[in-house]
KOLTIZA-186288 format. One record per residue (C-alpha): x, y, z; residue in three letters. Coordinates in pm, whole numbers, plus 32768, in hexadecimal, padded with zeros to 4 digits. Layout:
// KOLTIZA-186288
XYZALA;...
***
This chain:
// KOLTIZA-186288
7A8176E6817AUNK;7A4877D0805CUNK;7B7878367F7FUNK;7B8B79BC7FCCUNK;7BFE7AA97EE1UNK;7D637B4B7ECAUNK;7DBD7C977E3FUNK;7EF17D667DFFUNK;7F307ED07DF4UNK;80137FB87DADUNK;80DB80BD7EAFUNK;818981C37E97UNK;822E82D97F3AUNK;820C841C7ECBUNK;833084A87F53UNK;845883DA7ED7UNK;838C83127DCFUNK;83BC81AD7E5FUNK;82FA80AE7DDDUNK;82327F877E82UNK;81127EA87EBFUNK;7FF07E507F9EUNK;7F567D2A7FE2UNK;7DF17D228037UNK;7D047BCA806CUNK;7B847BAE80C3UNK;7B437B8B8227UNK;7AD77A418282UNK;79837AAA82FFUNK;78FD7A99817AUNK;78A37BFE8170UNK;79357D21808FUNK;7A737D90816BUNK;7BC77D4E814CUNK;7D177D338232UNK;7E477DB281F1UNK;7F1C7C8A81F7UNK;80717D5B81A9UNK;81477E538107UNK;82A07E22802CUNK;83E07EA280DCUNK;83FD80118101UNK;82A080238185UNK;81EE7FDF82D3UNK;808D7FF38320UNK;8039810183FFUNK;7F4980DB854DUNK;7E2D81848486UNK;7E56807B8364UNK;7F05815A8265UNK;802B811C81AAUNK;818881DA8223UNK;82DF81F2817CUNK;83C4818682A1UNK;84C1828981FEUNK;83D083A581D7UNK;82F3836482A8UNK;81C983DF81A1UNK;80A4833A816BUNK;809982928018UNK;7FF2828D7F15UNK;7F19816E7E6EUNK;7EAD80F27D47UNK;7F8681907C67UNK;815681AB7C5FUNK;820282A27C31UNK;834B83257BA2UNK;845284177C22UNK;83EB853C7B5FUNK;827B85307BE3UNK;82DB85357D5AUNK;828F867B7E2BUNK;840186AD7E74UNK;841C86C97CF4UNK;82F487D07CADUNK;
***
């Protein structure tokens, strides 16, 4: 079986600025896609594979954090 690759990224929510991680591996059919394999507390994946705040219930945002003063409810 062929080692498949890991990955790591980012959440957060751009409402109260919590911060979090993803973690994604390569789906075991060889090709290009990946599977969510799960979220840090404070999160939930959604039905339609996005990432949630379970407080906010926003979808977050990835690849990049955030802090308090650049959330919307700050603006």
């Amino acid at each position: 079986m062929a080692k498949r690759e890991r990955f790591v990224m980012p959440v957060t929510c751009p409402e109260c600025a919590l911060n979090g991680a993803a973690n994604w591996e390569e789906s075991e059919r060889g090709d290009l896609e990946t599977i969510m394999k799960g979220v840090s507390d404070g999160f939930r994946i959604g039905p339609d594979g996005e990432i949630y705040c379970v407080d906010c219930g926003v979808k977050a945002i990835t690849g990049k954090t955030l802090s308090r003063s650049e959330t919307k409810s700050n603006e």
